[in-house]
PAZAPA-4460 file (N, C-alpha, C; in steps of 0.05 Angstrom, whole numbers, plus 32768, in hexadecimal, padded with zeros to 4 digits):
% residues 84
    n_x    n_y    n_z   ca_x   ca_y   ca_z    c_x    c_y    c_z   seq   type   mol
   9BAD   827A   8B06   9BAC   8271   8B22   9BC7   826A   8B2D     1      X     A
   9BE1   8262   8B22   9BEE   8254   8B22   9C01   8271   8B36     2      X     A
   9C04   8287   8B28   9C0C   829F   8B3D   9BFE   82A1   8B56     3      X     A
   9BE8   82A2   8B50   9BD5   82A4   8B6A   9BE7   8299   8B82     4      X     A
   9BE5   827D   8B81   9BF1   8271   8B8A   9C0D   8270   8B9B     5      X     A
   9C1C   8272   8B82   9C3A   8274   8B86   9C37   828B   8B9A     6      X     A
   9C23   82A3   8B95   9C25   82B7   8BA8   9C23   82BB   8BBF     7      X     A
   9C0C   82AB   8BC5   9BFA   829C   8BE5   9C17   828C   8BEE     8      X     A
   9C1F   8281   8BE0   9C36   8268   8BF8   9C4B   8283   8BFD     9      X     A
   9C51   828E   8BE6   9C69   82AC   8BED   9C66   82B8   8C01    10      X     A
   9C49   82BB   8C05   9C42   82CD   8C1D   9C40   82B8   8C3F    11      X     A
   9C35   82A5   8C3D   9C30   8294   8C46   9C4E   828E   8C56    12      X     A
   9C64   8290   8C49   9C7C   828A   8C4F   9C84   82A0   8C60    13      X     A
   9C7A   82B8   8C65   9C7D   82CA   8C74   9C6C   82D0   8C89    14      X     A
   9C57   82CA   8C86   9C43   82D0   8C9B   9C4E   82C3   8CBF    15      X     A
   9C39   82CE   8CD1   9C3E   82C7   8CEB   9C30   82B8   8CEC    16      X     A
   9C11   82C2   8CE2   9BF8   82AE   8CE4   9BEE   82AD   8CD2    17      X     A
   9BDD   8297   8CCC   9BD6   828F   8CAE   9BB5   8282   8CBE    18      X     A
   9BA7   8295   8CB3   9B85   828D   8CC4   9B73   8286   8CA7    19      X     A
   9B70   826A   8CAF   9B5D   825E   8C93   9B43   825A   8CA5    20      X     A
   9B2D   8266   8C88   9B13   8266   8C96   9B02   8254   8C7E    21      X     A
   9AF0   824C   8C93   9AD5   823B   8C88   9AE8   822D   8C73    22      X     A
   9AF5   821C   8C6D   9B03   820E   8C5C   9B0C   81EF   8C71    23      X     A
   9B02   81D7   8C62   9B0C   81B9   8C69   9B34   81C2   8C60    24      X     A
   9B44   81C8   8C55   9B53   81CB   8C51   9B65   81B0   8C3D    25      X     A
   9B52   81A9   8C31   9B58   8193   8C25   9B56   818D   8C0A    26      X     A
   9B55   81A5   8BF8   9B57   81B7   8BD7   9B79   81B9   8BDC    27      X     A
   9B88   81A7   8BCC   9B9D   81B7   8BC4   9BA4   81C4   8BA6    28      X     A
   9BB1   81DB   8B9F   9BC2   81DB   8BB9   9BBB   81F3   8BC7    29      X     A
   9BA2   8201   8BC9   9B9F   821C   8BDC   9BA8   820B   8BF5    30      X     A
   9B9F   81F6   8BFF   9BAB   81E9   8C19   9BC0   81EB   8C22    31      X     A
   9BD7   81E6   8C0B   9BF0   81F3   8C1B   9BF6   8207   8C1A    32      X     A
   9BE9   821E   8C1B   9BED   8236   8C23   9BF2   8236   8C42    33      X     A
   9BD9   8229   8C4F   9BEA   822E   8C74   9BF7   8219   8C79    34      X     A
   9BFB   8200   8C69   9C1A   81ED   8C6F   9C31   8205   8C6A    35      X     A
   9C30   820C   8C55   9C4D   821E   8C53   9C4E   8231   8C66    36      X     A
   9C3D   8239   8C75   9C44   824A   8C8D   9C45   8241   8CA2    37      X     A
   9C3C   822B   8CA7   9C47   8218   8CC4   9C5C   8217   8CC5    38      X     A
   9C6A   8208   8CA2   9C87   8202   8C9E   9C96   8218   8CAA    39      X     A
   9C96   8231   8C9B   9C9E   8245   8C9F   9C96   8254   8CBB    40      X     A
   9C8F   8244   8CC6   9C8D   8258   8CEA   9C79   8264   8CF0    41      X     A
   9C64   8269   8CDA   9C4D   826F   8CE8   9C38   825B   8CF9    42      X     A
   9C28   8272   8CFA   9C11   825D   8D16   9BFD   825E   8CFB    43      X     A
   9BE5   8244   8D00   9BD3   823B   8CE9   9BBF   823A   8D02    44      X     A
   9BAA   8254   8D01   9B8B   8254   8D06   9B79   824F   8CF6    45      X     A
   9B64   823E   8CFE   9B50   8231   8CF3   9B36   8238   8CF7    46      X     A
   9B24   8244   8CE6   9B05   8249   8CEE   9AF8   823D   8CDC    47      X     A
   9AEB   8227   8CE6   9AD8   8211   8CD7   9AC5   8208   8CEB    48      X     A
   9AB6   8200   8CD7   9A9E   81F3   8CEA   9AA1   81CA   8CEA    49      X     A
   9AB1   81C7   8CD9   9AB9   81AE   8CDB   9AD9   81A6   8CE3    50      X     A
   9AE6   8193   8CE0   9AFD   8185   8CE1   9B09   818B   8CC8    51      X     A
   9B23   8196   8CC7   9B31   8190   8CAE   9B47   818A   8CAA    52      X     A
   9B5E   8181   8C95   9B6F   816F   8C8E   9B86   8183   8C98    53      X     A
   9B8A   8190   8CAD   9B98   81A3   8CB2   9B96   81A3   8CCC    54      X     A
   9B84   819A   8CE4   9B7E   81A3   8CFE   9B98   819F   8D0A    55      X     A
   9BA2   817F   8D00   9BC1   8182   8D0F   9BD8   8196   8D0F    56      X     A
   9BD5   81AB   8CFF   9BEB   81B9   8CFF   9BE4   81D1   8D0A    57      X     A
   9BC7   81DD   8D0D   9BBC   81F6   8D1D   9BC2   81F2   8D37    58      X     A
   9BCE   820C   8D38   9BD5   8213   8D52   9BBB   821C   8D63    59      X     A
   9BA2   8225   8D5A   9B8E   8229   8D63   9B6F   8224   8D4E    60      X     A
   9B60   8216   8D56   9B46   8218   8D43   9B26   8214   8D59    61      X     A
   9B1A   8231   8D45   9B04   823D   8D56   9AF1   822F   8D41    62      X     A
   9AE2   821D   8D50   9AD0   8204   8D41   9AB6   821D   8D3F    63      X     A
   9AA4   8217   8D30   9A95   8228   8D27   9A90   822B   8D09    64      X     A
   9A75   8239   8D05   9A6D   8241   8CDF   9A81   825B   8CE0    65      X     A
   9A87   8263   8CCA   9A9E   8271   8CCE   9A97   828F   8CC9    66      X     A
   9A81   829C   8CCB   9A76   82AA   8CCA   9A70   82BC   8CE7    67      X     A
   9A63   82A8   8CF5   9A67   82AD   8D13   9A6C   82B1   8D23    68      X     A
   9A88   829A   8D17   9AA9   829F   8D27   9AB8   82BC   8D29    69      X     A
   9AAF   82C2   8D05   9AC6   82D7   8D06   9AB9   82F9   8D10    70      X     A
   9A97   82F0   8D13   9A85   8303   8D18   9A91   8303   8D3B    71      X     A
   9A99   82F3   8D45   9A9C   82F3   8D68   9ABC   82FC   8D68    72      X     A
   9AC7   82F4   8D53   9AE7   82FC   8D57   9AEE   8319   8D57    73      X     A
   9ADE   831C   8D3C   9ADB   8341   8D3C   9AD6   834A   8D50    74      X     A
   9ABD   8343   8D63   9AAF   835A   8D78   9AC3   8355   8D8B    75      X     A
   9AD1   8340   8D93   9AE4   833A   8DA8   9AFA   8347   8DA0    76      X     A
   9B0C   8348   8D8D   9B1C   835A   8D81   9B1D   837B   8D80    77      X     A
   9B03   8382   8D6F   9AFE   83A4   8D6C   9AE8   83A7   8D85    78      X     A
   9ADD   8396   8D95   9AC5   83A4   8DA0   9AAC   839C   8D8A    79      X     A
   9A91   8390   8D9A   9A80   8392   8D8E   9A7A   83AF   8D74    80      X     A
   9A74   83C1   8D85   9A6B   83DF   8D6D   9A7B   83E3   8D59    81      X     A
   9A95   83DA   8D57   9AA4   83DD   8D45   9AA9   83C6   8D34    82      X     A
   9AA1   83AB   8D36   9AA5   8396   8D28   9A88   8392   8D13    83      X     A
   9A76   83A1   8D0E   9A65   83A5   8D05   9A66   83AE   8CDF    84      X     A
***
């Protein structure tokens, strides 16, 4: 796991956006996976259906089960017929 890791912040360090779903964000250290990309300049979106140890640093979070969310983000994105 320990690469895993090291890999996620590597990448994380590059990203624009770093979108954590259905996760309190409060397991480290997968958690700092989107600290290291805030650091690093990205934007931190949030899809949860609760509050998590992270809201302060998202630049946007779509409250919701996260299933639903990302079922409405798709059809809004590709078009209903195609988010299927």
């Amino acid at each position: 796991m320990p690469g895993d890791v090291d890999r996620a912040l590597e990448e994380a360090r590059l990203c624009d956006v770093c979108l954590a779903v259905g996760s309190t964000l409060s397991v480290w250290p997968a958690a700092g996976v989107p600290v290291e990309a805030v650091r690093h300049g990205g934007r931190l979106v949030i899809i949860n259906e609760g509050v998590t140890d992270l809201d302060g640093m998202a630049s946007l979070i779509l409250s919701g089960r996260a299933g639903a969310v990302m079922t409405e983000l798709a059809a809004g994105i590709l078009g209903a017929e195609e988010s299927r």
